[in-house]
Each structure stands twice: as C-alpha cells, then as structure tokens.
N, C-alpha and C positions, 0 to 999 in steps of 0.2 A: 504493500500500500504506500501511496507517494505519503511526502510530513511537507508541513509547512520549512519551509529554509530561514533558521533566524539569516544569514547572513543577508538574504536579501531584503530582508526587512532593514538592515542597519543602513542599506544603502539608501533606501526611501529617506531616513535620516539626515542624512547627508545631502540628500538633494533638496531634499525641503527647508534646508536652513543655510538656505544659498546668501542671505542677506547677514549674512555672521548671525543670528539670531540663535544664541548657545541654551540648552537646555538648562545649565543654572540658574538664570534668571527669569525662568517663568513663572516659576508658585507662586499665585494670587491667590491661595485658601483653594479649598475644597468648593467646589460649583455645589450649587442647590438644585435642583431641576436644571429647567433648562432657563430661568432667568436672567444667567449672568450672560447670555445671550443677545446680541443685537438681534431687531426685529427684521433686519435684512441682512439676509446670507446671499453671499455669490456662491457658486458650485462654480469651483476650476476645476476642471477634465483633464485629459490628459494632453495636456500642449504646453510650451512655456509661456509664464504666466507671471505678470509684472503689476502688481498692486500696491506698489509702493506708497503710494498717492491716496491708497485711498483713508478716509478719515473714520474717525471712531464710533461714526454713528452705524458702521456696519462691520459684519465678518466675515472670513473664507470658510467655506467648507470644500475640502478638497480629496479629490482620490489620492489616497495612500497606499494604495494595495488594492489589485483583483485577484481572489480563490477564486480558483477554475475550478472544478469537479468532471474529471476526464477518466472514464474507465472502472469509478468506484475508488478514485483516487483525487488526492487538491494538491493541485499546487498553486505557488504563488508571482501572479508579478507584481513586481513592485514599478510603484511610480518611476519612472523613469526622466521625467522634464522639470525642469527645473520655477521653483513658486517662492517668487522674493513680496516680502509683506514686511511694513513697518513696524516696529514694535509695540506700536498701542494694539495692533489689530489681532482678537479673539478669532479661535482658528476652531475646527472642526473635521475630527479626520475620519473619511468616509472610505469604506471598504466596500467593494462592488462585487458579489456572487454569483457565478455564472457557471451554470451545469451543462451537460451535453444531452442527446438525449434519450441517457439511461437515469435522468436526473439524480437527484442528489438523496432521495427517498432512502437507497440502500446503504447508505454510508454507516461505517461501524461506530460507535459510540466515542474511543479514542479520538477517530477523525471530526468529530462534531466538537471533543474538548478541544484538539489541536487549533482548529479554526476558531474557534471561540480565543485562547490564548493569543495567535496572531492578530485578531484583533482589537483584544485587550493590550496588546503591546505599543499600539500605536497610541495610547494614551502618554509615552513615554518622549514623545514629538516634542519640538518645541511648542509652545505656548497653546499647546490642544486644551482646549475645558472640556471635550466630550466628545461620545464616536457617534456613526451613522453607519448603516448598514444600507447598503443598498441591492437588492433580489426581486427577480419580479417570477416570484415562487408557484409554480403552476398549483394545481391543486393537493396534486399526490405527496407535494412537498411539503404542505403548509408543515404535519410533523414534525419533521427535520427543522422546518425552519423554527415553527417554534420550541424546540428543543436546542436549537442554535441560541435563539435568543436569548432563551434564560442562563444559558451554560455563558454567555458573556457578561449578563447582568452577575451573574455570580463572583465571576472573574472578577469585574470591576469596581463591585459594590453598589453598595445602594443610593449614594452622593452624585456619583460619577453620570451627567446626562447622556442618556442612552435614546436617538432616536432612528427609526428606520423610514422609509421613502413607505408609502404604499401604491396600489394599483389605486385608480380613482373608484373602480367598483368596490375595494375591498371596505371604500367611506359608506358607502352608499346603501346599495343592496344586497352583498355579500360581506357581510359583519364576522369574520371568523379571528378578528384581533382584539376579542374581549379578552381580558385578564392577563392578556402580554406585559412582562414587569419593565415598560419604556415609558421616557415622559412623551416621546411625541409620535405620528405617525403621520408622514406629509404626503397628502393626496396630490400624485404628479397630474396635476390640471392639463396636460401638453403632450402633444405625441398621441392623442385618440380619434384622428381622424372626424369622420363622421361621429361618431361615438359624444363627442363634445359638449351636446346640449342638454342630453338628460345629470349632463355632473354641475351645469350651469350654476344650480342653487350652491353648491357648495363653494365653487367661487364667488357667489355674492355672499354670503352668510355660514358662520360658521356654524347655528341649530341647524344647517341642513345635512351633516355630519356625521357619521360615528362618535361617540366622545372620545375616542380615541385622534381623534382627527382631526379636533376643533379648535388646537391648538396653533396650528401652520396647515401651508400649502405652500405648492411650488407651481410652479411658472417657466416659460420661457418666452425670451424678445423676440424669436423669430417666430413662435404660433402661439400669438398671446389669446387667451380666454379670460374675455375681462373678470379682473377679481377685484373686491374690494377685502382689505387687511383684514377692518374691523379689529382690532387689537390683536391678528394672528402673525405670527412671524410667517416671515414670506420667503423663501427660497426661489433664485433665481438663475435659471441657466442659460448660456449664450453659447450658442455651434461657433462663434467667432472667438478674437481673441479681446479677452475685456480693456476695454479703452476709456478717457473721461466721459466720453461721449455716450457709451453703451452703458455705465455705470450710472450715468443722471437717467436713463431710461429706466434701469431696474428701479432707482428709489421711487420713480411714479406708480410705482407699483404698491408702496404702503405710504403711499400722503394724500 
C-alpha cells in the first residue's frame, strides 16, 4: 500500500514560505472556530501566486497538498508553485482529495489515519490558523470521507478550525453532513452549469442552507452566481492569476 511521503510535504514548506515568512513567528494563540478568520478568502490553486499587497481585511486559503487515491493506494503531491503573502495575512491550508475510479471507499483504516496525519501536518505551515479539505466524495464515499474527517478532527483537536468545500447539493437536498465535527462546510456556488438556479437561494441567504453551510460559500469571478455575504464568509476562486484588479472584484462579493 503506497504512505503518504513526509519528505514531500517538507517541500510544500518551503515553497510556501517563499516570502522569508519563518514558522517561528507565527503563534497568534490557539484559533476559536473559524473566527479569527477574515470574511474573505482567496483560494490560490496551483500557479504562482503573489499577494503580497494584499491587506488584512482578507486571507489565502491555498493548496498545500493533493492525496490521490490510485489503486487502493495515496499518494501525495505536494504544492509545487510558489505563494508569497505579507505577514499580516491569515493563511488557510487546503488539501484536495482525489480518487480514481475504484474510489477511495476501500481504503484500509491505516490509510485513512495516514491521510488524516498528512493533513494534520500542514497545520505546521507558516502562519496556517486552520485546514480545509477539499473532495467532491461520490456517494459510496461519503464513509470514508466521513471517517476521514473525524480521524483529522482528532489529529488536530478540537480549537484547530477544520472546514471542508461541499457539493452545493450536499447544502440543499442531500443533507448527509449532519454531525460532521467541522466549523464550516462551503457550498461551491460555481462550476454547476445548468444546475445553478435551484442552489440560487443559498447564494442569496444563508436559512436557505444546511446549518452546516450557513456559515460560508464560495464563489468564482469567472461564473459568478450572484451571492449576497449576509454575514457569511465568502471564499473566492479565480482560473487567472490574482491581481489588484481581480482582488477589488472578489471583495464585491461581501460588501
């Protein structure tokens, strides 16, 4: 069975703190939920990625790491591009999960800690307050996944904000994220085609939700589905590479 590679997690380290930005000096206290959160996240992808500029009213959530699941095996890549951020800027490091399709259903219990630990590890970044998971878990997975989840809540404690991305159905009509131990679960608004209109209410208003989901949404510049904040944090993703100009467009998304 493949293991996750610490070594290549160390490198994700090292590219993410491209801005001298040293892991000594980030203890700011234990995070509470997800409070000590800005209400706007940008999602950096994997490109290079230069936010230097951008100020404290918002923060990066960025890929640090994709588990594959190939074979009844994970491995891992790690970020590979380079993400320079000022030091005021509250960071968010997002792990993206992606099976083949024998999915991830059959995976031995070991493999679900190991994964879980690799993600926990990225709490260890610089100035991370919290991880993200991101899986768009078919159904036979949901198990796995949520036997993922907890096995990282575990890992990380119960202080440590733990949120994941969801499908927009998973908000709506397909509720199978009751009792998940995360503060958030952000209904990706973008990427549904047709599909768009009946998730509409939930970009307007957050009762239109799961309570798991009432907390945030996400967004994208290039297929936007009007949202309004309403006091949710907002996650925001851009196929380009983020510039001042793209970045005044995200914040119209919570003002």
């Amino acid at each position: 069975m493949g293991t996750v590679r610490r070594p290549a997690f160390l490198l994700v380290a090292l590219t993410v703190s491209g801005l001298a930005v040293s892991p000594a000096g980030t203890s700011a206290g234990r995070p509470d939920g997800t409070g000590n959160l800005p209400r706007l996240m940008l999602w950096a992808w994997e490109r290079p990625t230069d936010l230097r500029d951008l100020d404290a009213r918002a923060g990066v959530a960025f890929l640090s790491q994709t588990l594959m699941v190939r074979n009844g095996a994970v491995v891992t890549e790690p970020r590979r591009s380079p993400l320079r951020v000022s030091a005021h800027t509250p960071l968010l490091a997002v792990t993206r999960v992606e099976s083949d399709e024998l999915g991830a259903s059959r995976l031995a219990e070991s493999e679900v800690e190991s994964m879980a630990a690799a993600i926990a590890r990225t709490m260890s970044l610089p100035r991370v307050r919290g991880v993200q998971i991101d899986f768009d878990a078919v159904e036979s997975e949901r198990p796995f996944y949520r036997a993922l989840v907890r096995a990282v809540r575990h890992t990380i404690g119960p202080e440590v904000p733990l949120s994941i991305t969801a499908l927009a159905s998973w908000c709506a009509d397909d509720r199978w994220l009751d009792g998940l131990p995360i503060d958030e679960a952000v209904p990706m608004l973008f990427r549904m085609g047709p599909m768009n209109e009946p998730y509409a209410g939930i970009a307007r208003s957050p009762v239109r939700a799961a309570p798991e989901c009432r907390g945030a949404l996400g967004t994208s510049l290039d297929e936007p589905l009007h949202v309004r904040a309403n006091g949710r944090r907002v996650y925001v993703f851009n196929t380009a590479a983020w510039t001042p100009a793209s970045v005044a467009g995200a914040r119209e998304a919570v003002e």
